[in-house]
CHARMM internal coordinates of N, CA and C (Angstrom, degrees):
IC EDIT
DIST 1 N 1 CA 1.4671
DIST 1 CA 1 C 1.5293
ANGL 1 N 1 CA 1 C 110.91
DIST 1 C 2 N 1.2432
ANGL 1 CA 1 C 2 N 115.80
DIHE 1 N 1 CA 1 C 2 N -2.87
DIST 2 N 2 CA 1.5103
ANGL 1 C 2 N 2 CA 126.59
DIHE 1 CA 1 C 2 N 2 CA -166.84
DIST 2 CA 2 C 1.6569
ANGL 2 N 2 CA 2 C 97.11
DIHE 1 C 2 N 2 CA 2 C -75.24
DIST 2 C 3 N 1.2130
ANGL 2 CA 2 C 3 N 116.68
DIHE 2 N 2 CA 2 C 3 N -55.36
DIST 3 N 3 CA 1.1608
ANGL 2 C 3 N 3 CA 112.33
DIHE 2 CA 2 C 3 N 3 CA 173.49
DIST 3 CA 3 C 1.9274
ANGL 3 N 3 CA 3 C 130.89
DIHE 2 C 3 N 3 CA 3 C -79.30
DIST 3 C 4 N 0.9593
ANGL 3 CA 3 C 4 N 90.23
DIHE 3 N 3 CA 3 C 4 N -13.75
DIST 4 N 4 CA 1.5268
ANGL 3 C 4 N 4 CA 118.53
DIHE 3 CA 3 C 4 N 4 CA 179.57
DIST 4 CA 4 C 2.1662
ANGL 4 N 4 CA 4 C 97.69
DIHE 3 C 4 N 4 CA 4 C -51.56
DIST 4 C 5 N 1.4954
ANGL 4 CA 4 C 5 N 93.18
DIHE 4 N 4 CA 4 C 5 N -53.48
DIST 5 N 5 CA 1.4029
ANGL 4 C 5 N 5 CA 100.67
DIHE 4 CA 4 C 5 N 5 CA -169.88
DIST 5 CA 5 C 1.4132
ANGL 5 N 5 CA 5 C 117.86
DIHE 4 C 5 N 5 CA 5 C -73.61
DIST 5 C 6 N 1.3615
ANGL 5 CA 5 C 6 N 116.90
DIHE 5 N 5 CA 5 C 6 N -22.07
DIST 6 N 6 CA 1.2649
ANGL 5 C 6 N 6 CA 125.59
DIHE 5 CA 5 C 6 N 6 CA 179.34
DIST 6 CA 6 C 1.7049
ANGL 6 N 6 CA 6 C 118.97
DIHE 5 C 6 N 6 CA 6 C -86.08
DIST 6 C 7 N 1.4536
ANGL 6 CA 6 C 7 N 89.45
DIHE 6 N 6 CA 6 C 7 N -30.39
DIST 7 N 7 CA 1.8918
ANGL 6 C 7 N 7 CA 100.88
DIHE 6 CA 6 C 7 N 7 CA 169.88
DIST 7 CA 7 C 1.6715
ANGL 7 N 7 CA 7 C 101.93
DIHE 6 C 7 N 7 CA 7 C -79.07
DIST 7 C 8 N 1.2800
ANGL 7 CA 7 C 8 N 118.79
DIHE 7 N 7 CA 7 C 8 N -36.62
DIST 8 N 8 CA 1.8837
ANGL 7 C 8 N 8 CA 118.41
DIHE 7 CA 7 C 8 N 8 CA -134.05
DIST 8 CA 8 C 1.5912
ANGL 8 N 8 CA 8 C 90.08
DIHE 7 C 8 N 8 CA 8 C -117.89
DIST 8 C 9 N 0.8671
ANGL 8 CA 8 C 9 N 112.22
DIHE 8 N 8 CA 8 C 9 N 102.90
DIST 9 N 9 CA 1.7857
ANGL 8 C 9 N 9 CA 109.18
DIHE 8 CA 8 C 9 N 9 CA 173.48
DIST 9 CA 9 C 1.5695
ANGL 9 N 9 CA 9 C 100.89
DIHE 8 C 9 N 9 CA 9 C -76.68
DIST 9 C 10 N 1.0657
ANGL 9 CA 9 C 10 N 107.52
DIHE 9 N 9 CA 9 C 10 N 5.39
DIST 10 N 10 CA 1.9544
ANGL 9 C 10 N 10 CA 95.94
DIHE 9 CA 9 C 10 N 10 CA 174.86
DIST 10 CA 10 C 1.4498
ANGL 10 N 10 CA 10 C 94.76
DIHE 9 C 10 N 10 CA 10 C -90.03
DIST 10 C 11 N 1.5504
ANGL 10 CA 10 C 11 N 121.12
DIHE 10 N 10 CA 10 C 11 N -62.06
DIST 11 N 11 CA 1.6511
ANGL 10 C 11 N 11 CA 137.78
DIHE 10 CA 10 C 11 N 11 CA -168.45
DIST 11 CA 11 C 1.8729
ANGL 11 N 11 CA 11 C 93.28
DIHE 10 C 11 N 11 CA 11 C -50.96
DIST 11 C 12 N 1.3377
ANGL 11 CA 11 C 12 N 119.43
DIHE 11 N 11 CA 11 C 12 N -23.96
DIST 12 N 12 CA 1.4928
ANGL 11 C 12 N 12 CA 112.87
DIHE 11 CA 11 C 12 N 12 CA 179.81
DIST 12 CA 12 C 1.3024
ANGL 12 N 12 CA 12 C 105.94
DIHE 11 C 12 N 12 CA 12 C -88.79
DIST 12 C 13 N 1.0208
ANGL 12 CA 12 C 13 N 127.91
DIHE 12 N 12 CA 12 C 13 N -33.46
DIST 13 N 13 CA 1.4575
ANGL 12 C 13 N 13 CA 124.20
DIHE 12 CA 12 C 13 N 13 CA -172.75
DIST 13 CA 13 C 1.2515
ANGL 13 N 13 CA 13 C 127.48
DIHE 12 C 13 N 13 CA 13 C -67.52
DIST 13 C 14 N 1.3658
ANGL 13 CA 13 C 14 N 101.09
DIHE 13 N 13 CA 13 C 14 N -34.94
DIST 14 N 14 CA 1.8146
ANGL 13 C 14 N 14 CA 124.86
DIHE 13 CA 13 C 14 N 14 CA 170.90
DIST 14 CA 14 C 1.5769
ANGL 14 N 14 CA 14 C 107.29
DIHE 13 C 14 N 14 CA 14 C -60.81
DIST 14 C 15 N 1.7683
ANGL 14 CA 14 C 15 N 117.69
DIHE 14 N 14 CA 14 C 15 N -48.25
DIST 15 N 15 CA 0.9633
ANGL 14 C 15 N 15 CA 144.10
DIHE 14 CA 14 C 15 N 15 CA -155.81
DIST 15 CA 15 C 1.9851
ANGL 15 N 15 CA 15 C 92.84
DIHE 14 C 15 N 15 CA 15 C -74.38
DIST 15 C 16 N 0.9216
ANGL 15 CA 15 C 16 N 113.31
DIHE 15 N 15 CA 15 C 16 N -66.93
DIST 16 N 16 CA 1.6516
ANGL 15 C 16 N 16 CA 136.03
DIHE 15 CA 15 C 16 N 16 CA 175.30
DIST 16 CA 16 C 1.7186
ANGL 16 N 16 CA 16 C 98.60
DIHE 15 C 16 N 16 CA 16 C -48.53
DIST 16 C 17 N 1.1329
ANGL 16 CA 16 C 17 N 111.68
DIHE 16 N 16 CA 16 C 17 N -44.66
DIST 17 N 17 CA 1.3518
ANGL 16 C 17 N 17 CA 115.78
DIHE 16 CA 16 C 17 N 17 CA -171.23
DIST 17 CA 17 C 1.6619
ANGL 17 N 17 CA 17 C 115.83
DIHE 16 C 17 N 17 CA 17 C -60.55
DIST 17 C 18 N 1.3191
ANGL 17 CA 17 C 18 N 105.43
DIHE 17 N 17 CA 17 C 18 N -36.63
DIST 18 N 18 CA 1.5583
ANGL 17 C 18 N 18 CA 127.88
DIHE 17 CA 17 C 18 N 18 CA -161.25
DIST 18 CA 18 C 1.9536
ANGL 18 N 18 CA 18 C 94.23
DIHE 17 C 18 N 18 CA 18 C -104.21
DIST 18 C 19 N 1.3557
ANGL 18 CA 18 C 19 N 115.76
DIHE 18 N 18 CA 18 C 19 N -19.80
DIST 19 N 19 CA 1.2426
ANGL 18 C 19 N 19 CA 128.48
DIHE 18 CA 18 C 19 N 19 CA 172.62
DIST 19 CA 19 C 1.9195
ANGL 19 N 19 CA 19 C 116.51
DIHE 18 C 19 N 19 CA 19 C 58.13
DIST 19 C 20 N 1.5314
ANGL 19 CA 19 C 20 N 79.63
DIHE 19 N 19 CA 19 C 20 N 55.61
DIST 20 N 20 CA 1.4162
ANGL 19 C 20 N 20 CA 103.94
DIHE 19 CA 19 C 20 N 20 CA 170.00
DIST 20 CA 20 C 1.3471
ANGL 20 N 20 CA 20 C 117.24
DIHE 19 C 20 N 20 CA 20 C -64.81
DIST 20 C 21 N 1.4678
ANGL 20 CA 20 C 21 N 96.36
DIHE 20 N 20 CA 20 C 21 N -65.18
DIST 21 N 21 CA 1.7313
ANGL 20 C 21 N 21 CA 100.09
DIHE 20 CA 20 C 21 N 21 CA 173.56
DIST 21 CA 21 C 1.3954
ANGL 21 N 21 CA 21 C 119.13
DIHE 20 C 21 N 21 CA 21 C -117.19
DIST 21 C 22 N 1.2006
ANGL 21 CA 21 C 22 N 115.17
DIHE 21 N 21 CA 21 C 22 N 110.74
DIST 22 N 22 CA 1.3557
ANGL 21 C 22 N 22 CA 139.07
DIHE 21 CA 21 C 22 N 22 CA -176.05
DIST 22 CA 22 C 1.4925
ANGL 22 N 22 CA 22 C 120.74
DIHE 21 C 22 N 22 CA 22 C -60.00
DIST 22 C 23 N 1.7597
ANGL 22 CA 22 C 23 N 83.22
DIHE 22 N 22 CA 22 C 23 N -39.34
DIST 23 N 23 CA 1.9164
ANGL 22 C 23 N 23 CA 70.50
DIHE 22 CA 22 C 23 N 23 CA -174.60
DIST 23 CA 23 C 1.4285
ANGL 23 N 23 CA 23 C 86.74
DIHE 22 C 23 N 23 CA 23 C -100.64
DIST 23 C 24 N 0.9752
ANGL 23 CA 23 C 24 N 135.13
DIHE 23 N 23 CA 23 C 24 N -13.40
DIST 24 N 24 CA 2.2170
ANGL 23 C 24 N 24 CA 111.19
DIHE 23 CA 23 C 24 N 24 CA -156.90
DIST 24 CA 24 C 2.3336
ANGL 24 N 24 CA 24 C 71.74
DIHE 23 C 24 N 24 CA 24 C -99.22
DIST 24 C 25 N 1.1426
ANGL 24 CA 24 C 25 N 115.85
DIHE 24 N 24 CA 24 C 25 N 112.39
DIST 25 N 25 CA 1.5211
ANGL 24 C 25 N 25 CA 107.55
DIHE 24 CA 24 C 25 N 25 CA 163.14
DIST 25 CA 25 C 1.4074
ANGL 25 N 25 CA 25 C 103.47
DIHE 24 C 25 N 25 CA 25 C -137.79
DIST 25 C 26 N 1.0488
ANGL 25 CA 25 C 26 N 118.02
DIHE 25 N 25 CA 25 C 26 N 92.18
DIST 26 N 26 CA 1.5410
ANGL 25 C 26 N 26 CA 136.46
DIHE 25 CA 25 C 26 N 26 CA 165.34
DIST 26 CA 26 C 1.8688
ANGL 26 N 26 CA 26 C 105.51
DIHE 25 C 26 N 26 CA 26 C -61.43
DIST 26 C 27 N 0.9830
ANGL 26 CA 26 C 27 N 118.66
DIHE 26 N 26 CA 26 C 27 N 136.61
DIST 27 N 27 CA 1.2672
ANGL 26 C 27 N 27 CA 148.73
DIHE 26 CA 26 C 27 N 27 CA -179.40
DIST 27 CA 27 C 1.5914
ANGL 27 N 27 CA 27 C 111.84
DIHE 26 C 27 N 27 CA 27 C -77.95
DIST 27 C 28 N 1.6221
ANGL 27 CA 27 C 28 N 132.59
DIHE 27 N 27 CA 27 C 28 N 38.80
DIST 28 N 28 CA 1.3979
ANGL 27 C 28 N 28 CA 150.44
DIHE 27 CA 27 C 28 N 28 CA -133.62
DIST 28 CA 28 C 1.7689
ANGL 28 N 28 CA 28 C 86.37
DIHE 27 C 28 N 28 CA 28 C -130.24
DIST 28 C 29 N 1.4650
ANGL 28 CA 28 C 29 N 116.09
DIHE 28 N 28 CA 28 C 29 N 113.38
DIST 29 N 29 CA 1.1340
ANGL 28 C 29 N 29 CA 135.62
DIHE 28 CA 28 C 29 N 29 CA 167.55
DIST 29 CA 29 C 1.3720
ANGL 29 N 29 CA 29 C 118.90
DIHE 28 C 29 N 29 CA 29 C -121.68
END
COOR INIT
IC SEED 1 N 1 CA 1 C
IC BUILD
């Protein structure tokens, strides 16, 4: 999933949502 978030602005958004990664927070709705 590590890469998932960096390709997949959906897999980031979920990820951002739950505030996994703080600093990488892509704007993925």
């Amino acid at each position: 999933m590590a890469g998932c978030r960096y390709r997949r602005g959906l897999c980031d958004g979920v990820r951002v949502n739950m505030g996994v990664e703080g600093g990488l927070k892509v704007p993925a709705v």
